[in-house]
Backbone bond lengths (Angstrom), bond angles and torsions (degrees), N, CA, C in turn:
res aa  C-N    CA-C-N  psi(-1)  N-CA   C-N-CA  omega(-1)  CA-C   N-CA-C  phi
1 X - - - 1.450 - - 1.527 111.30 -
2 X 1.401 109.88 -31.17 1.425 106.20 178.74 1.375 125.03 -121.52
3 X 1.305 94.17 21.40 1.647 117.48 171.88 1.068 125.04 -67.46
4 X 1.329 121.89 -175.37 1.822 111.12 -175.68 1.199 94.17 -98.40
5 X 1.421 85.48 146.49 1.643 101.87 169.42 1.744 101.28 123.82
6 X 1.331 93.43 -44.53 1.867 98.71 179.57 1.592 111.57 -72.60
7 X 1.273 124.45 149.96 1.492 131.82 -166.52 1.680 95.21 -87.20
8 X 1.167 113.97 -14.15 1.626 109.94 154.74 1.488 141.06 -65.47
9 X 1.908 93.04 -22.37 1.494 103.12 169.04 1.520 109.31 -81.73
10 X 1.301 122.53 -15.18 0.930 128.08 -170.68 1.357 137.17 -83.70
11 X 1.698 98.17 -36.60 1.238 128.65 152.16 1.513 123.85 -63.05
12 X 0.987 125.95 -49.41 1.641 129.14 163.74 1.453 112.14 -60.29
13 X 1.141 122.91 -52.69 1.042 114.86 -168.95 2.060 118.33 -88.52
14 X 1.254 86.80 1.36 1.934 87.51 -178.00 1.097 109.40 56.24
15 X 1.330 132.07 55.12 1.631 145.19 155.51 1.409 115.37 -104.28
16 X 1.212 104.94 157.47 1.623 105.27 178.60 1.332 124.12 -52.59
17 X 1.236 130.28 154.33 1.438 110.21 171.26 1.789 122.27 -82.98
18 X 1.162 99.54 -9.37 1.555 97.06 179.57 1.607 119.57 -72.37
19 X 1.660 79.43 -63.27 2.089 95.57 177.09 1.253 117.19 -95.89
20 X 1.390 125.88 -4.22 1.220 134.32 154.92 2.141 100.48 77.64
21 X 1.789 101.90 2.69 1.695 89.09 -158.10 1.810 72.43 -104.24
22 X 1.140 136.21 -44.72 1.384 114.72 -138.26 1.917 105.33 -110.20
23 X 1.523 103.88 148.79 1.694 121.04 -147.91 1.828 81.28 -52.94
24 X 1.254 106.68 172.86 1.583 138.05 -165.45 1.144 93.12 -128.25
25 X 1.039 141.45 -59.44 1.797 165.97 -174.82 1.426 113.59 -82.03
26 X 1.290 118.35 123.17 1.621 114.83 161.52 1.378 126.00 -69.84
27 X 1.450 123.37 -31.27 0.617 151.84 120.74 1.370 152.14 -11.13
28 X 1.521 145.56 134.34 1.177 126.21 117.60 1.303 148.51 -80.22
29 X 1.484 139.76 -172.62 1.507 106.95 -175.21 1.192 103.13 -69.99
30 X 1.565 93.93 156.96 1.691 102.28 172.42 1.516 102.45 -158.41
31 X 1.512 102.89 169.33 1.909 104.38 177.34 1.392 116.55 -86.60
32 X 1.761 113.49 -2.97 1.074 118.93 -179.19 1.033 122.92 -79.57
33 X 1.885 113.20 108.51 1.323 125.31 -166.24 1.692 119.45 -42.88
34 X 1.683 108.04 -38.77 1.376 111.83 -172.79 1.890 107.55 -92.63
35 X 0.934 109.87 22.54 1.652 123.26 -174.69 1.923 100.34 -126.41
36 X 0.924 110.58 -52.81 2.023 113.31 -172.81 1.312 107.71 -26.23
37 X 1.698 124.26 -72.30 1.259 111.82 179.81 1.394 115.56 -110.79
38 X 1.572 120.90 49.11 1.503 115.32 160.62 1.288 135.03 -62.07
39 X 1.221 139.89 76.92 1.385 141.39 165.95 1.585 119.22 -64.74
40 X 1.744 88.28 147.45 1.318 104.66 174.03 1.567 131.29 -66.27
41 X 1.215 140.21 122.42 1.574 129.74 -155.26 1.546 84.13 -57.27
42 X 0.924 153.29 -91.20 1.404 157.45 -138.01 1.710 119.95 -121.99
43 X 1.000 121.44 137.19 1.602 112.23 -149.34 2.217 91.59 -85.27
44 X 1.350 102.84 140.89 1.553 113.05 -171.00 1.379 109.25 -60.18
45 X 1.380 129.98 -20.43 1.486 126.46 -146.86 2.131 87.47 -111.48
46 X 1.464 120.02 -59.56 1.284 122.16 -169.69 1.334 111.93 -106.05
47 X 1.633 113.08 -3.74 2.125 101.36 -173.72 1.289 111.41 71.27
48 X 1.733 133.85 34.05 1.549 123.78 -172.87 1.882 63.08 -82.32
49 X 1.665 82.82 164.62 1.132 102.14 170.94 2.078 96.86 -107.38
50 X 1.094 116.60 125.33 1.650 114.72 -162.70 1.947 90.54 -78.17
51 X 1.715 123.19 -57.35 1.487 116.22 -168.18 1.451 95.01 -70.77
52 X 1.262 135.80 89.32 1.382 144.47 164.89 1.651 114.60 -35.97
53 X 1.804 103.61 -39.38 1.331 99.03 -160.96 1.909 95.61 -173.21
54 X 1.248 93.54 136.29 1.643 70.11 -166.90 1.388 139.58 -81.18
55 X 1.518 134.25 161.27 1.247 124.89 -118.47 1.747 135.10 46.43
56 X 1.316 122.68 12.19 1.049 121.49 -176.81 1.828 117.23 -29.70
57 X 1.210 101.93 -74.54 1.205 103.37 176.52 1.660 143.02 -71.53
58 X 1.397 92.76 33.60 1.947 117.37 177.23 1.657 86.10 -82.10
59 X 1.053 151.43 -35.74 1.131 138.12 146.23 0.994 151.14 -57.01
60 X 1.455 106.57 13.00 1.671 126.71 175.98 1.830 87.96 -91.07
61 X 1.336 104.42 -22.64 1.815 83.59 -158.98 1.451 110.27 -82.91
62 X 1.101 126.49 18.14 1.361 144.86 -174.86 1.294 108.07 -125.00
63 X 1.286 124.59 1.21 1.753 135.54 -176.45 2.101 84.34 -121.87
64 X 0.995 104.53 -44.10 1.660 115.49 169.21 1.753 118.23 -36.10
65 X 1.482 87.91 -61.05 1.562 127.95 176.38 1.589 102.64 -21.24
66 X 1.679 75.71 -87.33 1.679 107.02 -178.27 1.422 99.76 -44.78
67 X 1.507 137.74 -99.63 0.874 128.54 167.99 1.482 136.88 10.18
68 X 1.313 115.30 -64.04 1.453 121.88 171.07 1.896 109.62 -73.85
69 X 1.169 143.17 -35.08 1.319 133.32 131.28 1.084 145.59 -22.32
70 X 1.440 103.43 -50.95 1.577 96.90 164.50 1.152 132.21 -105.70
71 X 1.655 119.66 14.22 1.453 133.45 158.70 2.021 97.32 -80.73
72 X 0.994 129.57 -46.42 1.431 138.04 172.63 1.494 109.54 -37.60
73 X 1.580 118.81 -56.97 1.241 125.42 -161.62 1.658 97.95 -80.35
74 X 1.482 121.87 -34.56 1.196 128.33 -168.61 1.774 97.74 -75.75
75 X 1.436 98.36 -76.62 2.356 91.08 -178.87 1.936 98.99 -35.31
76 X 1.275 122.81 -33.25 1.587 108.51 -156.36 1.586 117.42 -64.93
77 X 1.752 73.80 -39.07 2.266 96.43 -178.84 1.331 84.89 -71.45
78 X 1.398 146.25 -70.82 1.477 134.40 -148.39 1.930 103.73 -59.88
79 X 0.992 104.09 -64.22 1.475 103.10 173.99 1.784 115.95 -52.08
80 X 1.010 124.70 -64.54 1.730 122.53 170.91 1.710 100.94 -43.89
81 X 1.484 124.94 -71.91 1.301 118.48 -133.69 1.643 101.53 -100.73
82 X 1.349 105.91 -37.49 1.654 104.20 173.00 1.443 125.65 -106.42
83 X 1.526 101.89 24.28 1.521 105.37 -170.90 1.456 100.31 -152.94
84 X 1.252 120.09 7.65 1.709 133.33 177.97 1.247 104.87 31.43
85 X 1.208 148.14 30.14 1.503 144.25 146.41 1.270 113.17 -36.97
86 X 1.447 120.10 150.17 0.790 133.46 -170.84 1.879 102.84 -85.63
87 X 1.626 117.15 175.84 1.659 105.51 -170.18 1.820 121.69 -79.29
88 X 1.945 98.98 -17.93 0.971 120.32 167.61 2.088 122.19 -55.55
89 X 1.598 71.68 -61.90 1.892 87.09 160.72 1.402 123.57 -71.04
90 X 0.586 115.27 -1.21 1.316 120.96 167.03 1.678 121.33 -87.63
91 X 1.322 114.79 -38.29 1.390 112.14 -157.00 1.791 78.09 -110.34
92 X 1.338 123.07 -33.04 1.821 92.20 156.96 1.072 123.51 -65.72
93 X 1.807 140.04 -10.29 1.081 115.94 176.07 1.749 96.87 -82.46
94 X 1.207 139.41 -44.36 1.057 149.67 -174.72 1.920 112.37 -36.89
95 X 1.260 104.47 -47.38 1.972 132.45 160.23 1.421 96.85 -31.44
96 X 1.682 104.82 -66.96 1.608 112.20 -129.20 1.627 108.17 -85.46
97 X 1.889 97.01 -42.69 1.627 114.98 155.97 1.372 123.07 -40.68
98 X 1.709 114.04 -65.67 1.597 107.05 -167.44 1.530 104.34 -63.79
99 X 1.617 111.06 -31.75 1.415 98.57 -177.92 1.606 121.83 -59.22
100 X 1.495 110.79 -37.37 1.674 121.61 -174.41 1.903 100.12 -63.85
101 X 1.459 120.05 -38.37 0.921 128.01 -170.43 1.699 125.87 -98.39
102 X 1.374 107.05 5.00 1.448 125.03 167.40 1.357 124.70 -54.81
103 X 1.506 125.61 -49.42 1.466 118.13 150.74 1.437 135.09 -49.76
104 X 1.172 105.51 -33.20 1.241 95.92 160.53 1.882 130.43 -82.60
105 X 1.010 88.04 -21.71 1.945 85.49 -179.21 1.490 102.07 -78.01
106 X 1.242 117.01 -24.23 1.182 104.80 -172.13 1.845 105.66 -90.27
107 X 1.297 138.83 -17.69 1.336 145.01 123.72 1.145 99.87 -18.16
108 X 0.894 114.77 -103.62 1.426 128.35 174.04 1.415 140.48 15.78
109 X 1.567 86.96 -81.94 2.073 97.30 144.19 0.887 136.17 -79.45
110 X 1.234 117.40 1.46 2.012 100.55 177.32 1.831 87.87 -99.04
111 X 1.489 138.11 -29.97 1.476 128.72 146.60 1.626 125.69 1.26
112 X 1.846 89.93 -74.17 1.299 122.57 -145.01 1.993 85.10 -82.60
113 X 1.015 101.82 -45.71 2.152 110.17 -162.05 1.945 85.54 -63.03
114 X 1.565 129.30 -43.65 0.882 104.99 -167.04 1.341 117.20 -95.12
115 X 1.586 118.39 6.34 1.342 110.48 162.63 1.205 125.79 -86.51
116 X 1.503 100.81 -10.09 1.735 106.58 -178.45 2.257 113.79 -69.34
117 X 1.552 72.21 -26.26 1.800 95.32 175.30 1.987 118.74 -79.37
118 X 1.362 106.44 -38.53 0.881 96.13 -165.93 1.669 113.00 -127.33
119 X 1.430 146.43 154.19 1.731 136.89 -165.17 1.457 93.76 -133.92
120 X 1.467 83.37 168.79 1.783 97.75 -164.55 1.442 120.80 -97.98
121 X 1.528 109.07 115.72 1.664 105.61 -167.59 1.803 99.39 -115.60
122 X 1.615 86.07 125.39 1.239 89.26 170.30 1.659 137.29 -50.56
123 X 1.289 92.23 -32.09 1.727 107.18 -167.75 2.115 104.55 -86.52
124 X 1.197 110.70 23.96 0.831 141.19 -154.95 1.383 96.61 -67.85
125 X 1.324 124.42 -68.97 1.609 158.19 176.57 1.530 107.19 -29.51
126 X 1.923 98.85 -35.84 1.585 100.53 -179.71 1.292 104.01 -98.52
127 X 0.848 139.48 48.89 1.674 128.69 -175.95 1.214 79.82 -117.96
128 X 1.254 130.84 -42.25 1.473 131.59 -173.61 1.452 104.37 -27.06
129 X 1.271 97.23 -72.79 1.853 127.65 -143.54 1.905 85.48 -64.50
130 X 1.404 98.97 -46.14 2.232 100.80 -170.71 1.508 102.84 -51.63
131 X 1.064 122.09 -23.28 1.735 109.06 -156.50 1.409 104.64 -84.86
């Protein structure tokens, strides 16, 4: 399931989605606003080109969306139902979380938007060498 080849290895691990070997990210995470989602024009290991088309990733913010929803609904039940906070406390813990956890969701989805676009070919490595 989390082997190569699956868009799950791909996703965890911030690899390309094609060859699954080369970084997605220039980066690692960081809080640095102008560093979070820096991508590489073209991935090092196969040449995907990652901005497919431009604006590509205005559709991460709807993979974002989701994401930020259902981390919301999840801190709300933990704080209300297993942590009896009150509704006030609650929606500050809800503040303080998405904020600590904002670099990553937003990682996250532009990941997830381009694996939905693109599958993993082994022979990937040689496309390099053809171009």
């Amino acid at each position: 399931m989390l082997g190569k080849g699956s868009k799950l290895y791909s996703i965890v691990r911030n690899k390309c989605p094609r060859c699954q070997e080369g970084a997605f990210f220039k980066y690692r995470i960081s809080f640095n606003p102008k560093k979070i989602t820096k991508l590489h024009d073209n991935c090092p290991t196969c040449n995907l080109k990652y901005m497919m088309e431009p604006s590509f990733f205005f559709g991460a913010m709807y993979v974002n969306y989701a994401i930020a929803v259902a981390l919301f609904v999840g801190i709300f039940i933990v704080a209300k139902v297993f942590l009896g906070l009150s509704i006030l406390q609650s929606f500050i813990a809800i503040i303080i979380i998405s904020l600590l956890l904002t670099p990553y969701s937003l990682r996250l989805s532009r990941i997830v938007w381009i694996n939905i676009f693109v599958g993993y070919d082994k022979n990937a490595k040689n496309i390099k060498s053809e171009r």
